[in-house]
Each structure stands twice: as C-alpha cells, then as structure tokens.
C-alpha positions as CSV (number, residue, x, y, z in Angstrom):
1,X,109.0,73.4,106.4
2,X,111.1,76.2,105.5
3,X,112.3,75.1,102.6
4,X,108.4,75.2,101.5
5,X,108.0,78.6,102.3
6,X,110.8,80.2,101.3
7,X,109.9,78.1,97.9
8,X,106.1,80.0,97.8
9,X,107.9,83.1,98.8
10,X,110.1,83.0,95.6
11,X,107.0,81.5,93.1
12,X,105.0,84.3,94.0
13,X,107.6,87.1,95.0
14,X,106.5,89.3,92.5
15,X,102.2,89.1,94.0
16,X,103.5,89.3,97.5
17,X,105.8,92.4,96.6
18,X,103.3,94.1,95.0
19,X,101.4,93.7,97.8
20,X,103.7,94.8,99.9
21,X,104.6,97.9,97.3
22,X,100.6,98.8,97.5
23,X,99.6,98.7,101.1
24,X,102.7,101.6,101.0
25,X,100.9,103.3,98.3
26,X,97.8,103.0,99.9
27,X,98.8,104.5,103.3
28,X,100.6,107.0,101.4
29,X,97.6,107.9,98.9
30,X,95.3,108.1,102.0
31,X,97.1,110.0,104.2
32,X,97.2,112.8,101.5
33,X,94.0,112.7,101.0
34,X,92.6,112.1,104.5
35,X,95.0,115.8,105.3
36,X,93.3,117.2,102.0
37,X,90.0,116.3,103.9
38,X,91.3,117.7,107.0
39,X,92.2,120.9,106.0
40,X,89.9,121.6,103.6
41,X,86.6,120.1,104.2
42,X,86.9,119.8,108.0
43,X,87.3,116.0,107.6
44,X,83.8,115.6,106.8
45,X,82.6,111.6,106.7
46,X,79.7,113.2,104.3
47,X,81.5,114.9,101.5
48,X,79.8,116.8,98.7
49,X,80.2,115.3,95.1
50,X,82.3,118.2,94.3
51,X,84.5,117.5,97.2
52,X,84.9,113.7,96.6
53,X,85.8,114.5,93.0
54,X,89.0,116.7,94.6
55,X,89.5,114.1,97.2
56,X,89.5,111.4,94.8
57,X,92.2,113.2,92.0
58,X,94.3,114.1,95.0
59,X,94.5,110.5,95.8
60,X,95.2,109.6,92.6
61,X,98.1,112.1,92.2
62,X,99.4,111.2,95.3
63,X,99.4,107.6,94.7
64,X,100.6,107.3,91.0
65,X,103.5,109.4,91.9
66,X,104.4,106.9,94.4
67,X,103.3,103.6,92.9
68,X,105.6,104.5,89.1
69,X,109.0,104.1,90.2
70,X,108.5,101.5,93.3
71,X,106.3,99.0,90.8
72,X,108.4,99.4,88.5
73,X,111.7,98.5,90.5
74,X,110.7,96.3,93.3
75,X,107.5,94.8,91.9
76,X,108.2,94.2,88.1
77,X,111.8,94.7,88.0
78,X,111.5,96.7,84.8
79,X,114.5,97.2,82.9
80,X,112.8,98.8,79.9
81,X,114.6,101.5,78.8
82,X,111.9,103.7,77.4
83,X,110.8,105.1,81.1
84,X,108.9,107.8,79.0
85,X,106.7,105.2,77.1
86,X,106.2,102.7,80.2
87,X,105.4,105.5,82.5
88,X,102.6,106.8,79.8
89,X,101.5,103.1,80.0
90,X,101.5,102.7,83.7
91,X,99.6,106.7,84.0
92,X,97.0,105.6,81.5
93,X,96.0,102.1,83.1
94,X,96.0,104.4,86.5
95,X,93.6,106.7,85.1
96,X,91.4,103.1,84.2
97,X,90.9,102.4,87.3
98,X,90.5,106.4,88.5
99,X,87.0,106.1,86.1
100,X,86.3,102.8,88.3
101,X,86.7,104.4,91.6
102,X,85.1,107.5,90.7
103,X,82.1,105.9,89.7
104,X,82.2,103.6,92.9
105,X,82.6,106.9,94.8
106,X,79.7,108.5,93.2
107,X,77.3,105.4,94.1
108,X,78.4,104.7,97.0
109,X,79.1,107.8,98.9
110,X,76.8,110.4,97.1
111,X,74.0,108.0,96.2
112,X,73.7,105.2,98.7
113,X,74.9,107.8,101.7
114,X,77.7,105.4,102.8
115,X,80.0,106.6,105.2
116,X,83.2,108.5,102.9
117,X,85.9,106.2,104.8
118,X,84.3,102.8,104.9
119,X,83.5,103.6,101.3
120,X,87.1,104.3,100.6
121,X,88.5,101.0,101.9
122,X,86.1,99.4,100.0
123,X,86.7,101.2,96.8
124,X,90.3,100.3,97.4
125,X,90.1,97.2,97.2
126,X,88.7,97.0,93.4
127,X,91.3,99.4,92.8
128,X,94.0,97.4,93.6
129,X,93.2,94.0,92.0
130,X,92.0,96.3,88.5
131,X,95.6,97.8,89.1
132,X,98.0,94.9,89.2
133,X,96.0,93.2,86.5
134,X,96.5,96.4,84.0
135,X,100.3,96.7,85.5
136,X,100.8,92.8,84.4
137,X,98.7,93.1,81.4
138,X,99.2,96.3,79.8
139,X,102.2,98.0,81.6
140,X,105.3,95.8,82.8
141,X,104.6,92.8,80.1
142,X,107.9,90.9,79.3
143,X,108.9,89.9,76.4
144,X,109.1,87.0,74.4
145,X,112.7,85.8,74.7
C-alpha cells in the first residue's frame, strides 16, 4: 500500500508541490492584503472599487514576489539560466491572470455585492488553476531533449 502511494506521490510530485508552493503563496498574498485592508480601509467586507483595485495589485505584488523563486525551484525545478527572461515570462503570465481576477473582483464584489472575503477565496481558486496552466505552458516549459 505504500509502495502505491509513494508511487502517486512521485507521478505527480510536481501538481502536489505546486500545491503545496501555492497554498504558501496564498496565505502569504492574503495576509498582506487582508493588513493592507486593515490598516487602511478599516477591514471593510464592502470595499469601494477603488479600494479593491489597491487591494487586489497589493496581492498581486505580494504574491508574485513570493511565488517566482519558490515555483521555480521546488515546483518546476528550473535550471534555465536566463532568470531575467523566465522571470519576465512568469511576471507576464501573473499579470494574465491579475486581468482575470480583477474582472472577477469587479463583478463579484462591486456589482453582485458579494461579501469582499468569500469573493476572494472564490476568485482564488480560478487564479490558481489559470496560474499553474500558464506556469506549465508558457513559463517553466522543458525542452525537447
């Protein structure tokens, strides 16, 4: 039995790590911008488009700066030595799925009213899937041997 699991494990090391690599991110990402909230917009459930807009870039900032270097070692085991050109790569896919979320954010929290956090873990989710995808994709492709 766990011979079969360790054998899933090491199939699909590279899903589960990234996983792993962006529940990290997300903690970290949200607890800047749940503070940002907090000391700026008295932690408002109901923020002003304007407001979301910061919230959202803060976020973003937060989390690329975190998700670069730990998707890149632990998740895709880059060894590509143009860091400069991958990390270009990796910022512009990010800013992809920033447009996604910001347009999720503006329907769902300034048109529909829905509650700012609930919203956000739901946002999150599209974020993350659109994220590994472009990562796999775009970013962290191997080459042809």
């Amino acid at each position: 039995m766990t011979d079969k699991i360790r054998a899933l494990c090491i199939k699909h090391r590279e899903i589960i790590v990234y996983l792993i690599v962006g529940v990290l991110t997300t903690i970290f990402a949200w607890g800047v911008k749940f503070l940002w909230n907090i000391i700026f917009y008295a932690g408002t459930a109901h923020p002003l488009p304007v407001q979301t807009t910061i919230l959202t870039i803060v976020e973003f900032v937060a989390g690329v700066a975190f998700a670069y270097p730990t998707n890149r070692k632990w998740v895709f085991r880059s060894t590509n030595p143009n860091i400069l050109k991958e990390a270009t790569g990796f910022v512009a896919a990010r800013l992809a799925t920033l447009g996604i979320q910001m347009l999720l954010n503006l329907v769902l929290i300034n048109v529909l009213g829905m509650n700012f956090y609930i919203a956000t873990v739901l946002i999150s989710v599209v974020v993350v899937v659109s994220n590994y995808v472009f990562s796999k994709l775009l970013v962290f492709r191997k080459k042809a041997e």
